[in-house]
C-alpha positions as CSV (number, residue, x, y, z in Angstrom):
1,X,85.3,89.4,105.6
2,X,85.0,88.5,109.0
3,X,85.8,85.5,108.6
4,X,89.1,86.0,106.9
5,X,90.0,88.5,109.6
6,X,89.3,86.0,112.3
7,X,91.7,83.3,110.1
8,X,94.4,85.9,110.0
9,X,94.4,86.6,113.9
10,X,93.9,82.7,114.9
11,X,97.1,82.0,112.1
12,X,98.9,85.0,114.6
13,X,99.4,86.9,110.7
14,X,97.5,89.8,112.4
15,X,96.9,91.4,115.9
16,X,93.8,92.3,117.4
17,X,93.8,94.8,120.5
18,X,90.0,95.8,121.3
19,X,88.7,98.6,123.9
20,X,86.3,96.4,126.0
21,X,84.4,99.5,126.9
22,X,83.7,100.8,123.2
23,X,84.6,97.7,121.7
24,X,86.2,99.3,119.2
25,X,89.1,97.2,117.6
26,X,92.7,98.1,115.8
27,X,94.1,94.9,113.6
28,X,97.4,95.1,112.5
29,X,100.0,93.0,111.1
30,X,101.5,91.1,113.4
31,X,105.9,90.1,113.1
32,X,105.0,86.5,111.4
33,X,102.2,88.2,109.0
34,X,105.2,90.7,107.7
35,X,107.8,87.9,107.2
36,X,105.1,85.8,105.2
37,X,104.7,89.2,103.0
38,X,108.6,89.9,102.6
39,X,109.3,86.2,102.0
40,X,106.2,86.2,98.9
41,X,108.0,89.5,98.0
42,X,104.8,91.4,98.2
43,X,106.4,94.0,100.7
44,X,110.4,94.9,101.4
45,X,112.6,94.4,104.4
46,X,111.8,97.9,105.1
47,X,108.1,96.8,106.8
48,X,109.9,95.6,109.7
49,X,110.8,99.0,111.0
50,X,107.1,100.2,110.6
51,X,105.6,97.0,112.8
52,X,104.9,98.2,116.2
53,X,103.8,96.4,118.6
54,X,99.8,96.3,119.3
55,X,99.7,94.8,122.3
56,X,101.8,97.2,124.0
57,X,100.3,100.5,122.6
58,X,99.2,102.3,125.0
59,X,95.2,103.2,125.4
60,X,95.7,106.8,124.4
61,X,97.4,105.7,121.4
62,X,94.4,103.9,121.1
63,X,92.3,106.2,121.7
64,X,94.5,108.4,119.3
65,X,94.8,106.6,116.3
66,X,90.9,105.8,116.7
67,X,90.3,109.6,116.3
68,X,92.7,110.3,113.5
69,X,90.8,107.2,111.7
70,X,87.1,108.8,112.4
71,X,88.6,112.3,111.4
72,X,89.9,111.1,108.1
73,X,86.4,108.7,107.7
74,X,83.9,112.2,108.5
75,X,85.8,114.0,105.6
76,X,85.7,111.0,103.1
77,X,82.0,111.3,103.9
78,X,81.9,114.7,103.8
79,X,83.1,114.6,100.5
80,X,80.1,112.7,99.0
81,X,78.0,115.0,99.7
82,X,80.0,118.4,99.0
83,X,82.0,119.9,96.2
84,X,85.0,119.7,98.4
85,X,86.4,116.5,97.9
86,X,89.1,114.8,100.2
87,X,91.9,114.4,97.1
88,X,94.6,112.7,99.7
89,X,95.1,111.7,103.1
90,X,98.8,111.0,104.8
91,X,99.2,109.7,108.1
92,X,102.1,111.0,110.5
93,X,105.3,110.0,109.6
94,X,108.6,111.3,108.6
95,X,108.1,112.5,105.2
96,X,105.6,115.1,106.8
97,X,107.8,116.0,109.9
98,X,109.9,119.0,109.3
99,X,110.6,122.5,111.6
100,X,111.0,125.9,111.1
101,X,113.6,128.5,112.2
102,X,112.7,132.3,113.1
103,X,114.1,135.0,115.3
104,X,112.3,135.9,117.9
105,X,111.9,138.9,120.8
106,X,112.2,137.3,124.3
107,X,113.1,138.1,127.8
108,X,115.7,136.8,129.7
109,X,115.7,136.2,133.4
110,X,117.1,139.7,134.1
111,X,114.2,141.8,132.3
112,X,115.6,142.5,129.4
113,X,113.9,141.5,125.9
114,X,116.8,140.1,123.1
115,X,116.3,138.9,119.4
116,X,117.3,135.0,119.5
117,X,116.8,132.0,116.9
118,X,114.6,129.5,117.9
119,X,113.3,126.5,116.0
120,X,110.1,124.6,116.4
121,X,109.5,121.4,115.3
122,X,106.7,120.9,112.7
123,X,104.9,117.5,113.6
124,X,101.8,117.2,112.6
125,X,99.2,114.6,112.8
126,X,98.6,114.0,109.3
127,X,98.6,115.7,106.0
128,X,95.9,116.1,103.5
129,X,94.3,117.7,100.3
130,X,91.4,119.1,99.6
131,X,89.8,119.8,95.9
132,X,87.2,122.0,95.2
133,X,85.5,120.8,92.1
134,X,83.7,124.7,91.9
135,X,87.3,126.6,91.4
136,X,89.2,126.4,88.1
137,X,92.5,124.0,88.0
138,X,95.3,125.1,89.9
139,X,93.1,127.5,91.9
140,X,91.2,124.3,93.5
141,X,93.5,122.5,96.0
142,X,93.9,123.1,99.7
143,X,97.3,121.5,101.8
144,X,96.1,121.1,105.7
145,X,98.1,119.5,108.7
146,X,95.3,118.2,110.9
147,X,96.0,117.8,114.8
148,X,94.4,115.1,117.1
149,X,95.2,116.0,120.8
150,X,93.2,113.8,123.3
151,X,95.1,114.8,126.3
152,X,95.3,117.9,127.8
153,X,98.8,120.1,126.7
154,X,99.9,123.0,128.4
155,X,98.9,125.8,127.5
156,X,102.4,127.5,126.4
157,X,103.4,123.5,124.6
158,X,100.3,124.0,122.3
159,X,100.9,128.1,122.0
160,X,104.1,126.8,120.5
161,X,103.0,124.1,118.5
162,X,100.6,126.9,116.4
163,X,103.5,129.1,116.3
164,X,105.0,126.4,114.7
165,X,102.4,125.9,111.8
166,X,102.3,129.7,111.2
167,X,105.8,130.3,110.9
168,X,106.0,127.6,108.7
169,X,103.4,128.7,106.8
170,X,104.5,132.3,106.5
171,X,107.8,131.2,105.2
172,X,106.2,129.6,102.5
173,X,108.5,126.3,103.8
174,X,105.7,123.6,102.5
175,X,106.4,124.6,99.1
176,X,109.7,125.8,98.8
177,X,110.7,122.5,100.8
178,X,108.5,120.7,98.4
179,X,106.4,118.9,100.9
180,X,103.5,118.8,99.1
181,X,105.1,117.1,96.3
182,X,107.3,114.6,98.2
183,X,103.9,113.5,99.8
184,X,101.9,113.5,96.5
185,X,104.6,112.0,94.8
């Protein structure tokens, strides 16, 4: 395998972009690997919008993506050994993105507390299902939105950000939207 992968990234089909002080890597496929896949049409025009750049990430979206990849890896482990079983994994993107609207008390710069809409956004790292092998069908799945945050957020951005999640949540939006089965198709 390593071999191949070290073809892929000498042929430029593939970028490599290591952390010299984990040494850690990320490969991805580079501009010239996704016009060789378009052109044997094994993937659409549409992979072009998805390629980003490698070499211009930044280390905390290094960092990031190398902590969402360990998170998803410790459950698909987990799930060898445990009758809760990782049934799907999504990574961030905009099927899972959505926000939620609610009216809330607040005070304006006079003192005084009014009702007023306000919308969060609904952006979460990820989505995934769990499946309990012990419960019966259709009492055995469990939707989660899990969140990576490697850099410190204030205190009042991450406040809203769970506000977010339990508005949605109490609105019932990730099934009356259908969001669950948009992702699991």
């Amino acid at each position: 395998m390593y071999r191949r992968v070290a073809k892929l990234s000498e042929h430029g089909y593939i970028q490599r972009r290591q952390d010299s002080s984990t040494e850690k890597a990320i490969f991805a496929i580079s501009k010239k690997g996704a016009e060789e896949l378009v052109e044997r049409e094994e993937a659409s025009e549409e992979i072009f919008s998805s390629i980003v750049r490698l070499n211009e990430r930044r280390k905390s979206t290094l960092d990031y993506a190398l902590t969402l990849t360990q998170v998803h890896v410790c459950f698909e482990l987990a799930g060898r050994v445990s009758p809760i079983k990782l049934m799907h994994w999504q990574n961030e993107g905009k099927v899972i993105y959505d926000k939620v609207t609610v009216r809330e008390r607040v005070k304006d710069g006079k003192c005084r507390v009014e009702s007023k809409e306000v919308t969060y956004p609904v952006r979460p790292d990820g989505f995934l299902m769990f499946h309990d092998t012990r419960r019966p069908e259709g009492e055995n799945r469990a939707p989660f939105f899990p969140e990576v945050e490697l850099q410190r957020l204030k205190l009042e951005r991450f406040q809203d950000k769970i506000k977010g999640y339990e508005y949605y949540h109490d609105q019932g939006l990730h099934t009356k939207r259908g969001l669950v089965s948009k992702i699991l198709g």
